[in-house]
C-alpha positions in Angstrom: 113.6 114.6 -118.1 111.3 113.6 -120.9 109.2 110.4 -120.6 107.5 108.2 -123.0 103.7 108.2 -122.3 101.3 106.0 -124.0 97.5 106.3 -123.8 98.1 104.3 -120.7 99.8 106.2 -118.7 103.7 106.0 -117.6 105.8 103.2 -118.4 106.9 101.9 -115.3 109.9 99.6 -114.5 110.1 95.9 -116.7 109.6 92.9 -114.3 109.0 89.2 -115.3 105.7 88.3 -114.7 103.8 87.1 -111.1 103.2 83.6 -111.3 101.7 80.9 -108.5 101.5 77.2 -109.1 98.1 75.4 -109.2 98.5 73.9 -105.9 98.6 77.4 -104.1 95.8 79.0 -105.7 93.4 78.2 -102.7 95.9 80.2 -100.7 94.4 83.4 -103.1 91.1 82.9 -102.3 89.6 86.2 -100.9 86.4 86.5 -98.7 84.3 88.7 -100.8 80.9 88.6 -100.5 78.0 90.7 -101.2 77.2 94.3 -99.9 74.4 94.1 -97.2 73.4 93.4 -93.9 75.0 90.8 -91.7 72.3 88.8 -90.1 74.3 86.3 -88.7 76.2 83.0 -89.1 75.1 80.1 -90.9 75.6 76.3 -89.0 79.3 76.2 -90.6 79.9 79.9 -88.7 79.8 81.2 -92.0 78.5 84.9 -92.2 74.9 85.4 -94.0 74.1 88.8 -95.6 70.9 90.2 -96.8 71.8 93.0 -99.4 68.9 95.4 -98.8 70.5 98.3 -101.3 69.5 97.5 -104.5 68.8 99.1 -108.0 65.6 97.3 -108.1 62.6 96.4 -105.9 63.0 93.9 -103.2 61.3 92.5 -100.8 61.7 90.6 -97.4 59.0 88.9 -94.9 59.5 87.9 -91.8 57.6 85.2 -90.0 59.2 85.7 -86.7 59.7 87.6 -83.5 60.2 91.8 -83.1 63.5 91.7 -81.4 64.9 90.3 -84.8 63.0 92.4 -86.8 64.7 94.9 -85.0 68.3 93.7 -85.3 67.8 93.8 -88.6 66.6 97.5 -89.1 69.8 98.6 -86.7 72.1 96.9 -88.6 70.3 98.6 -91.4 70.9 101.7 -90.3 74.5 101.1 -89.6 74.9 100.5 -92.9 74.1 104.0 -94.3 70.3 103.1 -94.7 67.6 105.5 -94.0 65.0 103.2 -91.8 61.5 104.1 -91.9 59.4 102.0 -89.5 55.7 102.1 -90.2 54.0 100.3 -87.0 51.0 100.3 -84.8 53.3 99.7 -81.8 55.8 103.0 -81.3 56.4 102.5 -78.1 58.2 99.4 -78.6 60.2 101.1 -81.5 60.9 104.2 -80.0 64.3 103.7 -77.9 65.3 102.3 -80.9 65.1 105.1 -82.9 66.4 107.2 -80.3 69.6 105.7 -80.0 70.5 104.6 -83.6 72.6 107.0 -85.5 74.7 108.5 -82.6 72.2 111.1 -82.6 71.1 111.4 -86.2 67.6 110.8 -86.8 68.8 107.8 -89.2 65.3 105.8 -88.0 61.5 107.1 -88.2 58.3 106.2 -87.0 55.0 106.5 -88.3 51.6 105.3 -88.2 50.3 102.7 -90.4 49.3 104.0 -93.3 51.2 107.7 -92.8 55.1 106.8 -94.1 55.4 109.4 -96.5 57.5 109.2 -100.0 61.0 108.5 -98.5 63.1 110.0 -102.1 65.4 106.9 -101.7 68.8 107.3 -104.2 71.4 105.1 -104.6 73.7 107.6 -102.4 70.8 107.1 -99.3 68.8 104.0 -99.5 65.9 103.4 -97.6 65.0 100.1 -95.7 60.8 100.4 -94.6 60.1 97.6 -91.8 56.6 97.2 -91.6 55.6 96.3 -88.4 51.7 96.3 -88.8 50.4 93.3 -86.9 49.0 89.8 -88.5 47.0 91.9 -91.5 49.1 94.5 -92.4 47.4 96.6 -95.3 49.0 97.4 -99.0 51.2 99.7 -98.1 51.5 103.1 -100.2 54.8 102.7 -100.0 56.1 100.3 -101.7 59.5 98.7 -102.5 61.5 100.1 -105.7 64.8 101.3 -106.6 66.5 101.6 -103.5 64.2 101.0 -101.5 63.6 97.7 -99.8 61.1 96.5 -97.7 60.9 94.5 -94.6 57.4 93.1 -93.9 57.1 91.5 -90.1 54.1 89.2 -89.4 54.3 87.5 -85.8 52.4 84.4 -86.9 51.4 83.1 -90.1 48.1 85.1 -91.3 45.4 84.9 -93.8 47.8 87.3 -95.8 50.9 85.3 -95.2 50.4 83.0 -98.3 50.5 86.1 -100.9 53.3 87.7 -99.0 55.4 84.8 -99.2 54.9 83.9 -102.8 55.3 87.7 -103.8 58.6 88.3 -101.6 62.0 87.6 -103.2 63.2 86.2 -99.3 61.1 84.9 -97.2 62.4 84.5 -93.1 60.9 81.7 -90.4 61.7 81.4 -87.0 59.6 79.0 -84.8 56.4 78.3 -85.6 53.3 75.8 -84.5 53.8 72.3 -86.3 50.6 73.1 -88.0 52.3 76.8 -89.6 55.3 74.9 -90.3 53.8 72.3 -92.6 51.1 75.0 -94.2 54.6 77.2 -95.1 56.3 73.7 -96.3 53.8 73.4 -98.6 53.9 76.9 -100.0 58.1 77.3 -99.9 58.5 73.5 -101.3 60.2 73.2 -97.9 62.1 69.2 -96.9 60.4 67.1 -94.4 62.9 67.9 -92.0 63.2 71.4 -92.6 59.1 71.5 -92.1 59.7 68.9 -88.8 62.7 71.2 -87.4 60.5 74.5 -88.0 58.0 74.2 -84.6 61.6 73.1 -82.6 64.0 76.4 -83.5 65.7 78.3 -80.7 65.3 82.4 -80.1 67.3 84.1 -82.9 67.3 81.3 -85.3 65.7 81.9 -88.8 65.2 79.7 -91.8 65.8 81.8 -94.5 64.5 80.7 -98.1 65.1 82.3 -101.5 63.8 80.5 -104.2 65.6 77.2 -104.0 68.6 78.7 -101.4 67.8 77.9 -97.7 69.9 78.5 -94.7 69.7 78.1 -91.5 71.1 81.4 -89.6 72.0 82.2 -85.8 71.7 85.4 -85.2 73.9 86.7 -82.3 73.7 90.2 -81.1 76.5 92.7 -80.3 77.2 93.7 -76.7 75.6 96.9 -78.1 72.3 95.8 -79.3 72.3 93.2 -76.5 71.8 96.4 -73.8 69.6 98.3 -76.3 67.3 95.0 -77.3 67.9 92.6 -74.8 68.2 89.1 -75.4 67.3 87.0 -78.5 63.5 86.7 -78.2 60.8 85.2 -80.1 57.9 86.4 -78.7 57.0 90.1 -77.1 
């Protein structure tokens, strides 16, 4: 049987054309949202994503505690990401790394100032969470084509100021009323949000991009729960 093809392909069968009135399009909305990490839900339950695999640099400072910090580079990791942790710490990383991956040695550790050139691609990007106490140096690794990086100070520092000017998302969890107003000033933060910043529970993180700020929980999974513990903000 002989067809007619057009440069399109097969004709398939005639039908009269979908149509839905305007009062039903809500009904069509779909929730897509961008690739990334789920970090948690914002205060309307709504889930918050940080996309960490882009084509161009990014970074991400965290003012807050380790056990988020390490939610964060799990998740990560379940995403496809290669994680490479640089810390002074690996004993508190290292039962981590052990049991992401289901065995594959998705996380690394190394010493400050030792992670070597990771050759991220966009078919394995690389997440590097530097863990490297209140001054952590310039890193020779830095972020660029997929290739993020994670930058974790426990308290606000004498280098906190440039990191947070210089980072495209800047995280807070709770701070001393004095850091909270010092950040205010720098982030162009709301009275409230500056007032609310020494009150947060564990696991709660103001995160600011430019002039986008939410407030996110962030709950763990039964999983990370017996591998982390609970929500902490201080080690």
């Amino acid at each position: 049987m002989n067809a007619r093809v057009s440069r399109f392909g097969l004709r398939g069968p005639r039908h009269a054309g979908h149509t839905v009135s305007s009062e039903h399009l809500g009904a069509l909305a779909l929730p897509v949202g961008d690739d990334g990490v789920v970090i948690g839900s914002d205060t309307e339950g709504r889930p918050q994503i940080i996309g960490f695999h882009r084509p161009t640099p990014y970074d991400v400072l965290l003012i807050g505690g380790l056990w988020t910090a390490q939610v964060l580079a799990l998740r990560a990791a379940g995403t496809g990401a290669r994680v490479a942790v640089e810390t002074g710490r690996a004993q508190a990383w290292t039962t981590l790394a052990r049991a992401a991956g289901a065995g594959l040695e998705c996380v690394s550790l190394h010493e400050v100032g030792r992670v070597p050139p990771t050759g991220a691609t966009v078919g394995s990007p690389v997440v590097v969470v530097r863990d490297c106490g209140m001054r952590p140096p310039r890193g020779r690794v830095v972020s660029s084509a997929w290739q993020s990086v994670l930058t974790l100070l426990p308290y606000l520092s004498p280098v906190a100021p440039r990191l947070m000017r210089s980072s495209a998302l800047v995280g807070i969890q709770r701070v001393s009323p004095e850091e909270a107003a010092q950040i205010g000033r720098i982030l162009n933060l709301s009275r409230a949000e500056v007032d609310t910043l020494p009150t947060l529970a564990d696991g709660v993180t103001l995160w600011v991009a430019g002039r986008e700020h939410h407030w996110v929980m962030t709950s763990a999974t039964d999983a990370e729960s017996g591998l982390l513990g609970a929500a902490r903000r201080m080690d």
